[in-house]
C-alpha positions as CSV (number, residue, x, y, z in Angstrom):
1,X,115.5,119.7,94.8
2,X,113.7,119.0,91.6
3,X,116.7,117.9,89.9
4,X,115.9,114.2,89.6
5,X,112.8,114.9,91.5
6,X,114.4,113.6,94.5
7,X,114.2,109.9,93.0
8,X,117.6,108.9,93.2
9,X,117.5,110.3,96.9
10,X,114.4,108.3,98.4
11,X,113.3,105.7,96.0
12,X,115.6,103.2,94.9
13,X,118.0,102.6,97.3
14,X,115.2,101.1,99.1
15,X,113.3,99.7,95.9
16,X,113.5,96.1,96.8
17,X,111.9,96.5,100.3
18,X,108.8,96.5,98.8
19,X,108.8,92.6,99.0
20,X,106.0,91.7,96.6
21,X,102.7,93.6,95.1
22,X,99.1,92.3,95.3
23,X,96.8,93.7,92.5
24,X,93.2,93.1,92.1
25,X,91.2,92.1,88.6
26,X,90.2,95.6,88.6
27,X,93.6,96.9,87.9
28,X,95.0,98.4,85.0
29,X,96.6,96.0,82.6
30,X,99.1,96.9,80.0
31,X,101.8,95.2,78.2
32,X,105.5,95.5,79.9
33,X,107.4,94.7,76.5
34,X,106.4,97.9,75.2
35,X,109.5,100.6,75.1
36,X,108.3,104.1,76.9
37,X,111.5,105.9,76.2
38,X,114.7,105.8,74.0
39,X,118.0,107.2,75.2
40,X,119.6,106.6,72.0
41,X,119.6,103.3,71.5
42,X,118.6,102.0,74.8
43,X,115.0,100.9,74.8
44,X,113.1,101.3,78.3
45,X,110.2,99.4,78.9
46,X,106.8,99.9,80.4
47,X,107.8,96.9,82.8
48,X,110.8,98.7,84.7
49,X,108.8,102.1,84.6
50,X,106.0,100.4,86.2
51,X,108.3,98.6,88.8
52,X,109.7,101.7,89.9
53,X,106.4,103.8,89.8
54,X,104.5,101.3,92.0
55,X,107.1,101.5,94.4
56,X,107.4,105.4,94.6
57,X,103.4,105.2,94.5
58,X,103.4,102.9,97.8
59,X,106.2,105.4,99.0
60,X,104.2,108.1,98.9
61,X,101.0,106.6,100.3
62,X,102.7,105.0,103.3
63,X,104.2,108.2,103.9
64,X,101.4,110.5,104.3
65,X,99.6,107.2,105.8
66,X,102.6,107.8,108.8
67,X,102.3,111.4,108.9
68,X,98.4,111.3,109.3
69,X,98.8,108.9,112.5
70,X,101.7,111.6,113.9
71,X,99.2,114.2,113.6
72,X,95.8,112.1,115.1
73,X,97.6,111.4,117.9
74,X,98.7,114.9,118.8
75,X,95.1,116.0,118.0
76,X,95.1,117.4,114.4
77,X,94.0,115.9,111.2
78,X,95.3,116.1,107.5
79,X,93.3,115.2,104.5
80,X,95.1,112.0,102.6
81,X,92.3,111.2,100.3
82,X,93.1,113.1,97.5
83,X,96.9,112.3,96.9
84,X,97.2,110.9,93.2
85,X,94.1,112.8,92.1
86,X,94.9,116.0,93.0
87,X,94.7,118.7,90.4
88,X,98.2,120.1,90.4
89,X,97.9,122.5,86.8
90,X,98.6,125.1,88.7
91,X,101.5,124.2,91.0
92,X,104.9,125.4,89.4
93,X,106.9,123.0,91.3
94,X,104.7,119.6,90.0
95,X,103.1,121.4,86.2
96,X,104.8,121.2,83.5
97,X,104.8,124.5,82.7
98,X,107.3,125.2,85.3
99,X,110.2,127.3,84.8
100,X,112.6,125.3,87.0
101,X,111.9,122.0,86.1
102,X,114.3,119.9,84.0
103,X,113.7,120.6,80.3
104,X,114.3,116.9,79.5
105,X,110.8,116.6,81.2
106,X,108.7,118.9,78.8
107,X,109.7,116.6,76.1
108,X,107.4,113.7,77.6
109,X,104.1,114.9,76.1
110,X,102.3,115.1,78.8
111,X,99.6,117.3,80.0
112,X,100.3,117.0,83.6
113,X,96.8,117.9,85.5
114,X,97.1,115.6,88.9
115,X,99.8,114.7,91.0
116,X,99.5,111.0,89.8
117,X,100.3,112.4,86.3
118,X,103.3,114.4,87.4
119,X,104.5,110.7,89.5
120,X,104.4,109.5,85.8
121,X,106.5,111.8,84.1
122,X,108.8,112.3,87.2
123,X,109.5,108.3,87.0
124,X,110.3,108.6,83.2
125,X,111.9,111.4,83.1
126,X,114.4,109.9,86.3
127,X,114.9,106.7,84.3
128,X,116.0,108.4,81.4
129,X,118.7,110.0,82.9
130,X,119.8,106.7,84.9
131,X,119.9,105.3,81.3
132,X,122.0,108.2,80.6
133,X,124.3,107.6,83.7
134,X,124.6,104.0,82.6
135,X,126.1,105.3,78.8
136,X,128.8,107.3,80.8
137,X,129.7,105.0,83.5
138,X,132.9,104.0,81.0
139,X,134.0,107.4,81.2
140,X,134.3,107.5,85.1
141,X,135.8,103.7,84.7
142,X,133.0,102.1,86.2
143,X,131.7,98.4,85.7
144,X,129.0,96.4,87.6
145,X,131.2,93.4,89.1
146,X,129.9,90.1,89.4
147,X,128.7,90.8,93.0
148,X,126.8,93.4,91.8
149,X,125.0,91.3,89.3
150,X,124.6,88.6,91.7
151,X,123.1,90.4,94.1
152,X,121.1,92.3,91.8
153,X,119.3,88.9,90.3
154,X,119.1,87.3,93.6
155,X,117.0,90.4,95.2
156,X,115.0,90.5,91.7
157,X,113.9,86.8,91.8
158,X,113.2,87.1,95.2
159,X,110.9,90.3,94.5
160,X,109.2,88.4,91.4
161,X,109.0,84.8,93.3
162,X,107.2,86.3,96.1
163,X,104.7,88.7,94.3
164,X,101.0,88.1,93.5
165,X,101.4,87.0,89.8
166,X,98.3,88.7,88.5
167,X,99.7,91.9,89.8
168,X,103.0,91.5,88.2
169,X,101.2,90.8,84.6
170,X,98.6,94.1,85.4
171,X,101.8,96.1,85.8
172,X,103.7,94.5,83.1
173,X,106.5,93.7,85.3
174,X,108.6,90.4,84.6
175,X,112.2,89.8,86.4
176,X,114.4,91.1,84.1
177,X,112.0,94.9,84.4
178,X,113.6,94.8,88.2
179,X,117.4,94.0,87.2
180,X,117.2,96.7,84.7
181,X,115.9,99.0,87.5
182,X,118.4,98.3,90.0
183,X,121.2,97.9,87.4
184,X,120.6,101.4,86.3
185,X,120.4,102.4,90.0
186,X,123.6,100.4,90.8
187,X,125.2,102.7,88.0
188,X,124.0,105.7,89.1
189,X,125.2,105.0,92.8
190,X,129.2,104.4,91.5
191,X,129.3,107.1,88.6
192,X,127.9,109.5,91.2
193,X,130.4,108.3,94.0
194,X,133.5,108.7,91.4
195,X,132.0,112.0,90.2
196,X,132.0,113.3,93.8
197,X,135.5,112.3,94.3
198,X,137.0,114.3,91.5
199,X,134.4,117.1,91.1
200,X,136.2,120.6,92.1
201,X,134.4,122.7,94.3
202,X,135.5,125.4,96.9
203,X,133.7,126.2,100.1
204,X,135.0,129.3,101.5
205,X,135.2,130.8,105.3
206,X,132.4,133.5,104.6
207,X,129.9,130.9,103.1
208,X,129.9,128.4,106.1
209,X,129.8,131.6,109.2
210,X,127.9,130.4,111.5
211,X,126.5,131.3,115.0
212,X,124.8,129.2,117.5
213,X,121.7,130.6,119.0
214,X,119.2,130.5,121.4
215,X,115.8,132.2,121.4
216,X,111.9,132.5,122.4
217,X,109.4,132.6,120.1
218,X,106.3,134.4,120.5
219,X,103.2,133.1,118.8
220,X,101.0,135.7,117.5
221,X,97.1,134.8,116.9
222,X,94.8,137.5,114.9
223,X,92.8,138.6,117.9
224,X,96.3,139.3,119.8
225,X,98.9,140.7,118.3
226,X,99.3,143.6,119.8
227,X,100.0,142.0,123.6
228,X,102.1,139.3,121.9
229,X,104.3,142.0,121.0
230,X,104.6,143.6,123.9
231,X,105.1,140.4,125.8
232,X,108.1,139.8,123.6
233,X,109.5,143.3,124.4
234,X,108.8,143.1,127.7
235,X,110.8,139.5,127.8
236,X,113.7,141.6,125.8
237,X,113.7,144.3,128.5
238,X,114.0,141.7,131.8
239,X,116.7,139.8,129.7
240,X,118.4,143.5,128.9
241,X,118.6,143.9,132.8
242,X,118.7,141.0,134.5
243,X,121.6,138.6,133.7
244,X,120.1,135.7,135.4
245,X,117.1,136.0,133.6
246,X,119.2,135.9,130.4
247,X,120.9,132.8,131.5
248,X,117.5,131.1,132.4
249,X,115.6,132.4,129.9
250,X,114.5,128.3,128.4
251,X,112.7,128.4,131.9
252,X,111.5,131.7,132.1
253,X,109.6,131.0,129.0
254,X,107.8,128.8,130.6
255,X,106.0,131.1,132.5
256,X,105.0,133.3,129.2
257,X,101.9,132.3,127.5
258,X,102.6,132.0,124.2
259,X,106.1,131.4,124.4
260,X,108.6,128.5,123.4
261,X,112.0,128.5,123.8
262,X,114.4,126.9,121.3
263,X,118.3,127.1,120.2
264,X,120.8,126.1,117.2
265,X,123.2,127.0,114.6
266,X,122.9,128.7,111.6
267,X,125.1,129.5,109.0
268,X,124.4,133.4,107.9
269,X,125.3,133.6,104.6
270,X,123.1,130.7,104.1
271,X,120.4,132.7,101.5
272,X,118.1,129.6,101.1
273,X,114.8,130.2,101.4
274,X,113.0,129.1,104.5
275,X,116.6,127.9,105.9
276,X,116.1,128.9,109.6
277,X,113.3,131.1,111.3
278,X,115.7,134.0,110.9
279,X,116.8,135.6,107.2
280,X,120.3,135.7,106.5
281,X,119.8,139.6,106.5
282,X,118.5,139.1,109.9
283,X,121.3,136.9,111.0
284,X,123.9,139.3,109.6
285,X,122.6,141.3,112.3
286,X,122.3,139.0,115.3
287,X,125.4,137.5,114.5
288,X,127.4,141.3,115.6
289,X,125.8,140.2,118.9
290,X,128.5,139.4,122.1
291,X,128.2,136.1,123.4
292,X,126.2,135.6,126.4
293,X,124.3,138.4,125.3
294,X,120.7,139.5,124.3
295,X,120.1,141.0,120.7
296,X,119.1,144.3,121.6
297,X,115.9,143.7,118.9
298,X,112.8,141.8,118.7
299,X,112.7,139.9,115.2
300,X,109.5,139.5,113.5
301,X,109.3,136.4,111.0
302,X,107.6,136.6,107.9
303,X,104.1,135.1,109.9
304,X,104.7,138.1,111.9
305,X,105.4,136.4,115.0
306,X,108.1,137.7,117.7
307,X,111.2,136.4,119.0
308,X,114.1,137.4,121.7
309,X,117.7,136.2,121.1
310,X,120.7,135.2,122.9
311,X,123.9,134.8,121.3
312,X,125.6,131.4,122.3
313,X,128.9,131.4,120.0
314,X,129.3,134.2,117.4
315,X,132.0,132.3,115.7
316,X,130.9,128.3,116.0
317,X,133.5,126.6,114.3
318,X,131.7,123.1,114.7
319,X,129.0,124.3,113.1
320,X,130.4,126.1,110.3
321,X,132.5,122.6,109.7
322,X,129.1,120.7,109.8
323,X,127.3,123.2,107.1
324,X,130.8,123.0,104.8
325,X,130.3,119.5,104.4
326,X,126.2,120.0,103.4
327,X,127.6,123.2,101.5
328,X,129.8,121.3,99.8
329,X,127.9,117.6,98.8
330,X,125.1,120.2,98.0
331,X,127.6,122.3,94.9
332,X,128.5,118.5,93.7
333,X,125.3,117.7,93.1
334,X,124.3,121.1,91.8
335,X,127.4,120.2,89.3
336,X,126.3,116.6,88.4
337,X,122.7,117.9,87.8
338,X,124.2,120.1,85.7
339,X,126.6,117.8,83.7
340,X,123.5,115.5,83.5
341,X,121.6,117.9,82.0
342,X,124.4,118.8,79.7
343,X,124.9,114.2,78.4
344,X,121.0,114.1,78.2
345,X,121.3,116.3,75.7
346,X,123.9,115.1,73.8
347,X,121.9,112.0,73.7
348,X,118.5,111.4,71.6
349,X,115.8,111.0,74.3
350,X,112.8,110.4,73.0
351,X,109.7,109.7,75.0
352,X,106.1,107.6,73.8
353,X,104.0,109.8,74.9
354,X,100.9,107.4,73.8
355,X,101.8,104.8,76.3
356,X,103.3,107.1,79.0
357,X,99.4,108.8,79.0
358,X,97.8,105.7,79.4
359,X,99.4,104.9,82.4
360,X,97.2,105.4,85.9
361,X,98.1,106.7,88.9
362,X,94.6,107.5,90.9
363,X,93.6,106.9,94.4
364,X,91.2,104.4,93.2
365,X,94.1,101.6,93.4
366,X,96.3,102.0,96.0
367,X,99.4,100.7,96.9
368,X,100.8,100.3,100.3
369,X,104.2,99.2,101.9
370,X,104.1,97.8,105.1
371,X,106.5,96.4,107.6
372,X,106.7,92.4,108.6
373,X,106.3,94.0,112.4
374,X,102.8,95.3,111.1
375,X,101.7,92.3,109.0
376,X,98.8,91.4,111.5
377,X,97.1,94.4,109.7
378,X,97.7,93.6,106.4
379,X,96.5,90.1,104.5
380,X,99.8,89.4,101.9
381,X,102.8,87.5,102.3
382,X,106.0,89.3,102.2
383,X,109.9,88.9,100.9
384,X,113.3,89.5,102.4
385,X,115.0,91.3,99.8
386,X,116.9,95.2,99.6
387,X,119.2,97.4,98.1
388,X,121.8,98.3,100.5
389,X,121.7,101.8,101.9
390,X,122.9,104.3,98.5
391,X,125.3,106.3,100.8
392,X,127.5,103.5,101.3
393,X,127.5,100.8,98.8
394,X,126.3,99.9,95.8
395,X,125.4,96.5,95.9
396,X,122.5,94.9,96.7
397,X,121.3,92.2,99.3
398,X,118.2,90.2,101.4
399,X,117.9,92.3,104.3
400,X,114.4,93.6,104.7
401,X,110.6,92.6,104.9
402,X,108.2,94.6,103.2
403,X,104.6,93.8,102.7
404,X,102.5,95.9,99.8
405,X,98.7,95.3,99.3
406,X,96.4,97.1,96.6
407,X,93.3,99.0,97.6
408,X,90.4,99.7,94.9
409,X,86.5,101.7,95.0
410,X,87.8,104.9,96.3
């Protein structure tokens, strides 16, 4: 989802957890008063872009921080030492250059050669169109009430009270940068919720099919993919003659090198990319399959390896019910990117590209979130403050205990 780069999605909603930053004299400085973008005449400043870029920079770290552990412990390793300085020219889905990405973003000026550069013009670029969001929230009849603005200064004191204050002036960021970031995320959360209730899309019968199934995959290596396929076929020919062996074919796998046995729905008209191990051409096919019974094929997956299928429920009504509703939230907000897309332009949004290209995001100064339950590891204080969960209310409370500490000389 490029849309708004998945922003709205992951990053406020949970903006105030980050209970309070901790810079070092090493740190960029710049001046927070100064306006990065103009939605017509709404002025955004450096200091609420930098609140909300810090945040989805600590995001990111602590992230593939987590992921790293997962991996160590089940004996892998992945490279995390190159995250904001990676050269990303040549990525369609991060370059600017990219056909799919919002046009809104070409317009920033910048030459976007590292990931830490695209993080910079994904934040302005999202904040632009919250701006936006906030400009049409009369036409969907919404207003902040005065719990919303309560909460909304209450978390932001907190944030500011609790922070290292050199930090806050290296980043620019003063009080009134965090209640204009969560009052334009407030915005967004009830234009978006109204929007959703009126918007008119259809889900039909033939887009939500689905079929519930059960299979074995078999793993093909280089040096032997020859006998993994004729372990597969020879798996398909017991399961072919042997009813039992059908039915307890999650256990017979288990006596396969090789093989893993795993099961669920899928919804075959579903054409996205990468949706489930099987295409929806494949599934098309599978799907003419009787229940309880083997598909007389091995499928190949585009890594080439193998897999035997059973057919569970040719006609899974739960399942089709559960992908409607995905189907369905995923057309709205194909519709309100749309629409946005459509008010950004009949707005002037202008981006400084001066200032936006002086701002840093390298793997030289880190930032990292991290839990009150882990703060033996970490050296800051932290604050109780949150925005409540974005699928469910828009307001804002004290609720969670985030610590964030800078790293340098990388």
């Amino acid at each position: 989802m490029n849309k708004m780069k998945k922003f709205a999605a992951i990053g406020l909603a949970a903006m105030m957890t980050l209970g309070c930053l901790t810079g070092c004299s090493s740190e960029q400085k710049l001046d927070g008063t100064q306006t990065i973008a103009t939605v017509g005449d709404e002025k955004i400043s450096m200091g609420t872009l930098k609140s909300m870029l810090r945040f989805q920079q600590a995001t990111t770290y602590d992230y593939y921080q987590s992921m790293s552990k997962m991996y160590a412990s089940q004996g892998y390793s992945i490279d995390v030492s190159n995250m904001f300085d990676r050269d990303v020219s040549s990525d369609e889905s991060e370059s600017s250059d990219s056909k799919d990405k919002d046009k809104d973003a070409e317009k920033t000026g910048l030459n976007v050669k590292t990931s830490g550069e695209s993080l910079v013009e994904n934040v302005a670029t999202a904040l632009t169109s919250y701006a936006v969001l906030e400009q049409k929230a009369s036409d969907y009849g919404v207003t902040l009430t005065d719990s919303d603005k309560e909460a909304i200064k209450k978390a932001a004191k907190s944030f500011v009270k609790d922070s290292d204050k050199k930090s806050l002036s290296n980043n620019g960021i003063t009080q009134n940068d965090v209640e204009k970031l969560l009052t334009y995320y407030t915005y967004y959360i009830k234009v978006y919720d109204v929007y959703s209730e009126k918007a008119d899309v259809t889900v039909t019968d033939d887009e939500t099919k689905s079929m519930t199934v059960s299979y074995v995959k078999f793993a093909v290596s280089d040096d032997k993919k020859s006998d993994v396929k004729k372990s597969a076929e020879d798996f398909l020919k017991k399961c072919q003659d042997d009813a039992d062996y059908l039915k307890d074919m999650e256990n017979k796998a288990k006596d396969v090198d090789g093989a893993s046995f795993n099961s669920g729905s899928m919804a075959v008209n579903n054409t996205e990319e990468n949706a489930y191990v099987f295409t929806s051409d494949q599934m098309k096919k599978i799907i003419e399959t009787e229940n309880g019974a083997v598909y007389g094929k091995v499928v190949t997956d585009s890594d080439g390896n193998y897999y035997v299928v059973r057919m569970d429920n040719n006609n899974d009504k739960d399942a089709a019910a559960s992908y409607s509703e995905t189907l369905k939230s995923s057309k709205i907000s194909d519709a309100f990117q749309k629409d946005l897309k459509s008010w950004k332009k009949d707005v002037n949004v202008t981006y400084k590209s001066d200032l936006l290209k002086k701002i840093k995001v390298t793997d030289n100064v880190v930032y990292t979130g991290t839990k009150e339950s882990d703060s033996d590891s970490t050296t800051n204080t932290s604050t109780s403050t949150s925005t409540s969960d974005s699928s469910t209310d828009s307001s804002v409370d004290s609720s969670t205990s985030i610590e964030t500490t800078t790293e340098t000389g990388k």
